[in-house]
C-alpha positions in Angstrom: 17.8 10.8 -1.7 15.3 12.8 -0.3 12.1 12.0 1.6 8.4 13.7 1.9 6.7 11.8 4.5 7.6 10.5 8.3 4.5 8.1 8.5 4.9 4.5 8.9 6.1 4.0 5.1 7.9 6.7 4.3 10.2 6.0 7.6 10.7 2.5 6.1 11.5 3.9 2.5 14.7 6.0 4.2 16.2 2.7 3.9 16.1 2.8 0.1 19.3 4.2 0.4 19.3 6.4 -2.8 21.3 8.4 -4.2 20.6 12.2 -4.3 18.8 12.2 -7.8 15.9 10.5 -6.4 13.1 12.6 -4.3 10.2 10.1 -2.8 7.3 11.0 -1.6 5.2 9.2 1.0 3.2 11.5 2.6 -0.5 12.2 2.9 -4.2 11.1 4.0 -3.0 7.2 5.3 -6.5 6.3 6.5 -8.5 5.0 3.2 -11.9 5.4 5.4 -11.1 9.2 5.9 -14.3 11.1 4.7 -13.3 14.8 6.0 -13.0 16.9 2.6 -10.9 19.3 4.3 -8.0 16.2 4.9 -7.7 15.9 1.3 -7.6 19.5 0.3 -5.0 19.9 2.5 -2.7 16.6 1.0 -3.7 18.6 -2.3 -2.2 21.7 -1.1 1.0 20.2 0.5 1.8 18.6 -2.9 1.4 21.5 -4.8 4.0 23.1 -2.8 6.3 20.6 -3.3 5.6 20.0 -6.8 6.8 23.8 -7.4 10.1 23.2 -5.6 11.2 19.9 -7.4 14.7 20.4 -10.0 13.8 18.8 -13.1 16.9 16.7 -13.1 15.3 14.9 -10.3 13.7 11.9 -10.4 10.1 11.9 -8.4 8.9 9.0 -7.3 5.0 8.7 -5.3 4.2 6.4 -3.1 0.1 5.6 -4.5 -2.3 2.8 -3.5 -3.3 -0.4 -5.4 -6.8 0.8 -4.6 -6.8 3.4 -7.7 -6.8 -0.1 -10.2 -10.3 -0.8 -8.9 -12.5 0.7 -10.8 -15.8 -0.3 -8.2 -14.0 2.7 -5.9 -13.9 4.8 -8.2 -16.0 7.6 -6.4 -14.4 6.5 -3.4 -12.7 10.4 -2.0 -9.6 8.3 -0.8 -9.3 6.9 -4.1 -9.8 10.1 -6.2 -8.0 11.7 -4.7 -4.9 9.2 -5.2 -5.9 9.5 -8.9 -5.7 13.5 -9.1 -2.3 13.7 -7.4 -1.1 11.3 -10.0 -2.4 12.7 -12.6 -1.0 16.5 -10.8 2.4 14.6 -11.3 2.5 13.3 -14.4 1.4 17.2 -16.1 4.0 18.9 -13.4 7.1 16.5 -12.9 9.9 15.7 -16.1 10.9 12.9 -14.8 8.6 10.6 -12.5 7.9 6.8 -11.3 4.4 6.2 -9.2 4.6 3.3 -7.4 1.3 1.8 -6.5 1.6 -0.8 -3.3 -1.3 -3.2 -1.7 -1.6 -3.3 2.2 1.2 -3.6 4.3 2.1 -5.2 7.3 4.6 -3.7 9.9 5.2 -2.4 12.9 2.9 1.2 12.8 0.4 2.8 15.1 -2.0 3.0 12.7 -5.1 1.3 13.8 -7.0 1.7 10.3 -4.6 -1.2 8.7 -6.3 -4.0 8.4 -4.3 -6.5 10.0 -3.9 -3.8 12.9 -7.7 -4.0 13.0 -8.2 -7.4 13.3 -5.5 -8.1 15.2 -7.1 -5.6 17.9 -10.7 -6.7 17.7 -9.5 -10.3 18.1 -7.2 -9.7 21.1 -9.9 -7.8 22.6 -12.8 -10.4 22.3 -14.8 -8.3 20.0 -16.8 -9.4 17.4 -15.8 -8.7 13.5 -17.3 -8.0 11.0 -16.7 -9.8 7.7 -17.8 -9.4 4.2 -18.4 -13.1 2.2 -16.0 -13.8 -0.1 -13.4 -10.5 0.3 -9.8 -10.9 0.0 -6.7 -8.6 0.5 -3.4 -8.4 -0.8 -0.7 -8.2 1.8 3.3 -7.3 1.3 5.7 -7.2 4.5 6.9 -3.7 4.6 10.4 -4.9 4.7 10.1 -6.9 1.4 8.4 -3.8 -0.1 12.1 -2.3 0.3 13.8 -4.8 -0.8 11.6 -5.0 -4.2 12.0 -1.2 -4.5 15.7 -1.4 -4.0 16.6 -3.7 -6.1 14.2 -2.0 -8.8 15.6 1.7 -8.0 19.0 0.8 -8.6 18.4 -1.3 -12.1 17.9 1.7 -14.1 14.2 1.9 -13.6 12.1 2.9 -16.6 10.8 6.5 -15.9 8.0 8.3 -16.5 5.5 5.2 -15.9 3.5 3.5 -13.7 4.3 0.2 -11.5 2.3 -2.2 -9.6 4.0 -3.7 -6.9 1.5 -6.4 -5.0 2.0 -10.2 -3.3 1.5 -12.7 -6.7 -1.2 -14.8 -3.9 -3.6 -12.5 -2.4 -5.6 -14.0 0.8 -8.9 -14.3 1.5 -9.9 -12.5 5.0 -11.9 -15.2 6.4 -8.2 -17.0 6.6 -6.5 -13.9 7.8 -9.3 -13.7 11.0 -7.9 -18.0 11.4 -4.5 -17.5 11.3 -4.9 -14.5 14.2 -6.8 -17.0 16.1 -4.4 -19.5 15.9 -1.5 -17.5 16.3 -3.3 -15.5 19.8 -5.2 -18.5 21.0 -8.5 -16.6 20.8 -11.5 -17.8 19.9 -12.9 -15.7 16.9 -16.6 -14.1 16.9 -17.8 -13.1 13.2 -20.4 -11.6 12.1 -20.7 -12.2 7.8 -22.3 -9.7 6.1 -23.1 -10.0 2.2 -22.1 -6.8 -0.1 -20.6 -6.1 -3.1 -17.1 -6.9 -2.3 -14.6 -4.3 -4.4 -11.7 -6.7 -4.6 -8.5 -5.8 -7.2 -8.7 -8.3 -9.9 -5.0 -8.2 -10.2 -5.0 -10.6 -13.7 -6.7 -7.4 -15.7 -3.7 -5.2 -14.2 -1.7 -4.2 -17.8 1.3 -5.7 -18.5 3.1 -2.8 -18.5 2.3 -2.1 -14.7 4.2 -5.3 -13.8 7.6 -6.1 -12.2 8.4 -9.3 -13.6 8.6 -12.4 -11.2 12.5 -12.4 -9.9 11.4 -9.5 -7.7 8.7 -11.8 -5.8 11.1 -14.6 -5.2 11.0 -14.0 -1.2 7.3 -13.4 -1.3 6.0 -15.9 -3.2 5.7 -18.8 -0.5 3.3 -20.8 0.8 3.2 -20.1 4.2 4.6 -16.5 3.7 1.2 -14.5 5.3 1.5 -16.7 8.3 5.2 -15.6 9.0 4.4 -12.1 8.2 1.7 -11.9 10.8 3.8 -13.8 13.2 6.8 -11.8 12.9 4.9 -8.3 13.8 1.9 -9.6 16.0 3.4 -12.4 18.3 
């Protein structure tokens, strides 16, 4: 197996463990609030490259966002541009398999994650800002391997498309609690009402789904709450 990508997930993914006829890619723009044009030319570019370089007796697997399903973003750059190197696949790779995930949680330096964000902003005493009614869908990074392992090595269907997201999604106003509770800060919010863009995850097709035996260790009640304790305490 071969990696594209030393970021936060694709470092993870090396644990996949697969054997050589698999290439995955994880590499790219990681900040879904990056605006500079020239950042996403250059993810274009890189791709291209390796696009030319890929034995069609490999299987190509890219690492995409959830975000792409919601169609409110999309003229959102981060997200059209997720849709063109997908689409860049599917008319230059034989055999592919893009993998769409949600947010995830894990130990990373990125400070545009969301739970990095609020974890930060309510260590710190700083006020957050929150939009009514928006909710997230959150995966531990660790259980996004074990999901993609298991799936990997079941004779995966290729040339498709799969959604891979937490069956409960959470609403951030109980996020911003459960870092208050699990810090011992008190929490200073500032609602705001927009439009919120949230994934309506029962219009995702059929087709896009894993059935439920992969979520078995996700779906939990109090699974969030361990999550965030395991990384932030």
């Amino acid at each position: 197996m071969k990696i594209f990508g030393r970021g936060f997930i694709g470092s993870n993914l090396r644990r996949l463990e697969l054997s050589k006829d698999f290439l995955v890619y994880a590499a790219g723009v990681s900040n879904s609030n990056q605006n500079k044009v020239s950042a996403y030319k250059k993810e274009i570019n890189v791709l291209k490259k390796v696009l030319k370089t890929v034995n069609a007796k490999k299987k190509f697997i890219y690492i995409s966002s959830l975000s792409v399903e919601n169609k409110k973003l999309r003229n959102d750059r981060y997200v059209k541009n997720k849709l063109l190197i997908e689409n860049l696949i599917k008319k230059n790779i034989q055999q592919y398999l893009i993998v769409r995930l949600p947010q995830i949680v894990g130990r990373n330096k990125n400070k545009f994650t969301l739970t990095n964000f609020l974890y930060k902003n309510i260590k710190l005493g700083k006020p957050t800002i929150l939009w009514k009614n928006s909710i997230r869908n959150l995966i531990d990074i660790d259980d996004i391997v074990k999901i993609l392992k298991k799936y990997l090595k079941n004779k995966p269907q290729i040339n498709t498309t799969i959604n891979i997201f937490n069956p409960k999604s959470v609403k951030v106003i109980s996020l911003i609690k459960l870092f208050s509770e699990i810090l011992n800060k008190e929490v200073k919010i500032k609602m705001i009402t927009r439009e919120n863009k949230n994934i309506n995850f029962n219009k995702l097709r059929k087709n896009t789904r894993l059935p439920n035996r992969y979520y078995k260790t996700i779906d939990k009640k109090n699974y969030i709450e361990s999550v965030l304790r395991k990384y932030y305490l």
